[in-house]
Backbone bond lengths (Angstrom), bond angles and torsions (degrees), N, CA, C in turn:
res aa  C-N    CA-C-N  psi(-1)  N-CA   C-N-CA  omega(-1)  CA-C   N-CA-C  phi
1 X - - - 1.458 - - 1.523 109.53 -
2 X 1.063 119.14 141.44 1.637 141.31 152.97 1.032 151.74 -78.55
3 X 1.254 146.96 96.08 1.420 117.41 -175.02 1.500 91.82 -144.09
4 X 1.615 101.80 161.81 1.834 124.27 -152.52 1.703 91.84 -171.97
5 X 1.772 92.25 90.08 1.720 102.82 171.13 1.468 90.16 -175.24
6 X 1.744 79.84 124.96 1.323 110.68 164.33 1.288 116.26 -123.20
7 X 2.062 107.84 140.06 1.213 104.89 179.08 1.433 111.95 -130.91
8 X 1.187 99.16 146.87 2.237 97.17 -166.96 1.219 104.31 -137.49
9 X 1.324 122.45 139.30 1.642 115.91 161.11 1.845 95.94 -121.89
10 X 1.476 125.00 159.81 1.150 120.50 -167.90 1.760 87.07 163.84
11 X 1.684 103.99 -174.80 1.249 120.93 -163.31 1.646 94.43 -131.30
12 X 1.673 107.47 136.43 1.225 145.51 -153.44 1.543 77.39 -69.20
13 X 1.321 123.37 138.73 1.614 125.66 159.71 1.259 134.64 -107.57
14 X 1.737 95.90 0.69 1.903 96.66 175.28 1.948 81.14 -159.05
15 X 1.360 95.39 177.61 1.940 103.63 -167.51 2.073 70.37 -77.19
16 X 1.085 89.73 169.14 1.812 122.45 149.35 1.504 111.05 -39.92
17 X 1.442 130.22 150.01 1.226 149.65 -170.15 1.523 85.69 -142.33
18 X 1.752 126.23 106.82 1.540 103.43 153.90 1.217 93.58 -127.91
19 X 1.564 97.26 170.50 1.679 112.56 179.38 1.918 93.04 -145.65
20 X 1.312 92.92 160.93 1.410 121.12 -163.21 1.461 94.27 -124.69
21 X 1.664 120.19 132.71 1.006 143.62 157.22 1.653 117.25 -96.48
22 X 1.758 100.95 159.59 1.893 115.01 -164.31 1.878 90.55 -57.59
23 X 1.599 109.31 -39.22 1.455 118.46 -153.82 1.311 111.32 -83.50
24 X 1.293 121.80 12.76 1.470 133.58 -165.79 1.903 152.73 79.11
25 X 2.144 76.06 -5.24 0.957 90.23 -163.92 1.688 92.08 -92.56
26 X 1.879 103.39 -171.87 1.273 108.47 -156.87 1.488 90.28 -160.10
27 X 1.592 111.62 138.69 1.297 127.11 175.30 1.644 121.96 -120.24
28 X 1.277 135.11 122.17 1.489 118.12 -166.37 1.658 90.37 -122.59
29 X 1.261 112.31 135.77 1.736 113.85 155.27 1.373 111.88 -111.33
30 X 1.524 101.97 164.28 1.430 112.70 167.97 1.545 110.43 178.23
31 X 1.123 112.65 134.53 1.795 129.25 -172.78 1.557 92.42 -53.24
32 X 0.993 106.82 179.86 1.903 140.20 -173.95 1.580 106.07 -174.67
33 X 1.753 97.75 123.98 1.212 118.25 166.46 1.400 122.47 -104.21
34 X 1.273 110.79 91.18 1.394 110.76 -178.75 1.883 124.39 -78.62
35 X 1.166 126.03 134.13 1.504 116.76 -179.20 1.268 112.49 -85.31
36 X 1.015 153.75 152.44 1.514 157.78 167.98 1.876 110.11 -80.06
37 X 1.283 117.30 142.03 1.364 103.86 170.13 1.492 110.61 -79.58
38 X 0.924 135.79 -9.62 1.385 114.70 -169.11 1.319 128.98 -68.12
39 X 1.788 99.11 -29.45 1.503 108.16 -167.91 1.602 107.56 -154.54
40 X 1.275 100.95 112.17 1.986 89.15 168.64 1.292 130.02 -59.80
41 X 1.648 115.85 -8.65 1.345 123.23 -176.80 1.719 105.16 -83.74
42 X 1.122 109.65 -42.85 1.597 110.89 169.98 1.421 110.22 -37.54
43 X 1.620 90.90 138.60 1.775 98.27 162.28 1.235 117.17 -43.88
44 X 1.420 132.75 -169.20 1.611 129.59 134.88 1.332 116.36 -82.40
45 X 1.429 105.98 163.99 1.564 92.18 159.35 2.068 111.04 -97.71
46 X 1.281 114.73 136.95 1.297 113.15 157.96 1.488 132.28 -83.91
47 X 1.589 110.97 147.75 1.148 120.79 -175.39 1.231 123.43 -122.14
48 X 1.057 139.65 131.58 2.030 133.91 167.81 1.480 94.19 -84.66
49 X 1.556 91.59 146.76 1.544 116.00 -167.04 1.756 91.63 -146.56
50 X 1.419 100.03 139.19 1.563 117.76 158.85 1.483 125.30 -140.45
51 X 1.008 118.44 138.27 1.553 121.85 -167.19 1.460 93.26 -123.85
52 X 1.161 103.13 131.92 1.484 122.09 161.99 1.910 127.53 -93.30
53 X 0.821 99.43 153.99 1.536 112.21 -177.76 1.376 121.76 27.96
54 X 1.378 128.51 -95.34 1.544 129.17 -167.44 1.383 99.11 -68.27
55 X 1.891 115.79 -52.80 0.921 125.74 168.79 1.798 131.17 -33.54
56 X 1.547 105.06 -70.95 1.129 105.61 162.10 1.405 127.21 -38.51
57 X 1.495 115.14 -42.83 2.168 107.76 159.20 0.783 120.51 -56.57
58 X 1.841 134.82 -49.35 1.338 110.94 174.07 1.448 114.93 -54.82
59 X 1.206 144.09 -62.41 1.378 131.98 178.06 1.174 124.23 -57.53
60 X 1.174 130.83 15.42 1.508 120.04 176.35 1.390 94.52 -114.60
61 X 1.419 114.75 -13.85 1.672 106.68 -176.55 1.506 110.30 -120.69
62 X 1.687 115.10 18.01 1.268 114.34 175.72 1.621 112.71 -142.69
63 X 1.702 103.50 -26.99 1.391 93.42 161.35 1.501 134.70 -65.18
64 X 1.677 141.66 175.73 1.002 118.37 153.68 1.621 85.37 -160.55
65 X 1.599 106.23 164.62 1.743 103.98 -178.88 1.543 112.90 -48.79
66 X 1.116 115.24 143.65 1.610 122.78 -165.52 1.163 131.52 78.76
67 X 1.625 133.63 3.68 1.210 140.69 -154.12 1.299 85.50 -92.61
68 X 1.795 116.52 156.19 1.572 118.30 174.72 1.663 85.91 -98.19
69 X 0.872 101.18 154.58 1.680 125.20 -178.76 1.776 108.85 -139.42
70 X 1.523 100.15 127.24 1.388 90.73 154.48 1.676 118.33 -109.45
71 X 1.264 128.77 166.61 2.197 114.28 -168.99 1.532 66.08 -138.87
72 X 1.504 96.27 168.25 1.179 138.57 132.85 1.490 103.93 -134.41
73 X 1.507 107.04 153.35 1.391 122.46 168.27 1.708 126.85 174.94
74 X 1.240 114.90 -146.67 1.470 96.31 179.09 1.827 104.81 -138.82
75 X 1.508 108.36 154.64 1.636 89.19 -150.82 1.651 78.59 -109.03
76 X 1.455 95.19 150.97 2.092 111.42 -169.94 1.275 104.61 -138.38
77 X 1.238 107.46 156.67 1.949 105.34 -179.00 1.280 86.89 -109.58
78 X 1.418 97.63 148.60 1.768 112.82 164.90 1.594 115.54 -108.28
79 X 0.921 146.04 119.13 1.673 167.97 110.51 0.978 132.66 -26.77
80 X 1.511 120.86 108.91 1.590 121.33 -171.50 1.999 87.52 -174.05
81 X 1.495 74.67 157.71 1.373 115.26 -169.70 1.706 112.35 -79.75
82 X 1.437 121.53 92.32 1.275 104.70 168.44 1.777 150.37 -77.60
83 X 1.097 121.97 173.89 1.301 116.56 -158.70 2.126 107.24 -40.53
84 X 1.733 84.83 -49.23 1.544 68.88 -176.48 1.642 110.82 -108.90
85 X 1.825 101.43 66.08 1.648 107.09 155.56 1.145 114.39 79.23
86 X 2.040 126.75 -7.02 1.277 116.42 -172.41 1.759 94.98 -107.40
87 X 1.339 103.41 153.65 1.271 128.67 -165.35 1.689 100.35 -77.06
88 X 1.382 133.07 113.44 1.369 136.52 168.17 1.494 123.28 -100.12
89 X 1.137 105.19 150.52 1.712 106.68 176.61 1.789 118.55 -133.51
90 X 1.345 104.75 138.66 1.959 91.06 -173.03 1.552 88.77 -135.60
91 X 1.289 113.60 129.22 1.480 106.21 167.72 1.890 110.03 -78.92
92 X 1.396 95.58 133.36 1.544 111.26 167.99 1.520 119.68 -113.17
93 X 1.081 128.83 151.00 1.352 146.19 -166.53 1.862 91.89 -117.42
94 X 1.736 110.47 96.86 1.542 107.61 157.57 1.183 116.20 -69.48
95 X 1.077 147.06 122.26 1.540 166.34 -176.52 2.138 103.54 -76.15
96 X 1.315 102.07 101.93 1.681 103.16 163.51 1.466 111.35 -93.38
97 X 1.439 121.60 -33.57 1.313 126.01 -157.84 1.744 113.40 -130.01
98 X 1.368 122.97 119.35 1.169 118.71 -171.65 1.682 116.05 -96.89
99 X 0.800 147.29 33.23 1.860 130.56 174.70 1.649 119.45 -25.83
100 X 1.280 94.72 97.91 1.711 106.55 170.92 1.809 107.10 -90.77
101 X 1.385 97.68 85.86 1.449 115.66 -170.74 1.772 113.09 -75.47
102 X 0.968 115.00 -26.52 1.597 127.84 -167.00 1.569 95.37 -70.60
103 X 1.712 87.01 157.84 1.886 104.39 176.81 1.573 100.91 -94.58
104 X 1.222 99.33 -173.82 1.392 105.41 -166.05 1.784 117.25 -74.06
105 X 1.394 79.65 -24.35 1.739 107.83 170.33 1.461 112.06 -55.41
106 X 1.686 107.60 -52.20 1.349 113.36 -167.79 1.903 117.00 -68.25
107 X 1.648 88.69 -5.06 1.505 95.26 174.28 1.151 120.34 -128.36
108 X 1.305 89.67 50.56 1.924 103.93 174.11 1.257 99.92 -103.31
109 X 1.461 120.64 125.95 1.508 131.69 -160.58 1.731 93.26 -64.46
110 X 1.695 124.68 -19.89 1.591 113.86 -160.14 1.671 91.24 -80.48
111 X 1.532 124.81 -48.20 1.218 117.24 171.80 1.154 141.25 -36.93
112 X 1.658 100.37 -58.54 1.120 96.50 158.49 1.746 144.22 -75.94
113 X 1.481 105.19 31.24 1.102 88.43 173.96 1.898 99.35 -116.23
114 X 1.161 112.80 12.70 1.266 125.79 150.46 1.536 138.27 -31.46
115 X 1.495 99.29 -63.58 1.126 130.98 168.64 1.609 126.69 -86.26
116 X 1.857 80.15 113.38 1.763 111.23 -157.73 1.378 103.14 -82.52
117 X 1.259 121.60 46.88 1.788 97.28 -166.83 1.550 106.46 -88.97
118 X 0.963 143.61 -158.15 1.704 135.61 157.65 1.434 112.45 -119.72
119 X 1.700 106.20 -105.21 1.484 102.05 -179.16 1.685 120.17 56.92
120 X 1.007 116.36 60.94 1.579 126.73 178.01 1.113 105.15 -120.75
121 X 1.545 113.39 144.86 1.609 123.52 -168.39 1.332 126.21 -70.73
């Protein structure tokens, strides 16, 4: 047996990155700052996130840095060839399921510009 599901709730760490393909389809990224329970003094841990198609619209037109988000999805390594020829790897989190958890507050562009987190691609 198998299984490949990950689930996170946390705060958006940069606006949306989308891009549009010839075929219609559409890809959006964006970091996730997750907190740990153990300790509020701990960093977070960060995550790369991509949403595809329908998905990827709702988040490009509802996320923004600081938004609480909840995902489900399944976590994949990416592979590619860098400039100078050595082989790299970044784990990404594909996004199936979006939870736009935040109040209306939490998406007030003044708030969020509060929140210093980083995590940019």
């Amino acid at each position: 047996m198998s299984l490949n599901i990950v689930h996170l709730v946390g705060r958006a760490g940069s606006d949306p990155e989308v891009r549009y393909f010839e075929n219609s389809s559409s890809v959006c990224k964006v970091s996730l700052a997750v907190n740990r329970r153990t300790s509020k003094n701990d960093q977070p841990d960060w995550f790369k996130l991509e949403f595809w198609n329908k998905t990827a619209e709702i988040a490009a037109n509802y996320v923004r840095k600081g938004s609480l988000i909840g995902i489900e999805g399944v976590l994949k390594i990416d592979t590619w060839t860098n400039r100078d020829g050595q082989q790299v790897s970044s784990p990404v989190i594909r996004v199936n399921r979006l939870d736009l958890l935040g109040s209306k507050r939490d998406n007030n562009p003044n708030m969020m510009n509060n929140y210093s987190g980083g995590g940019e691609f």
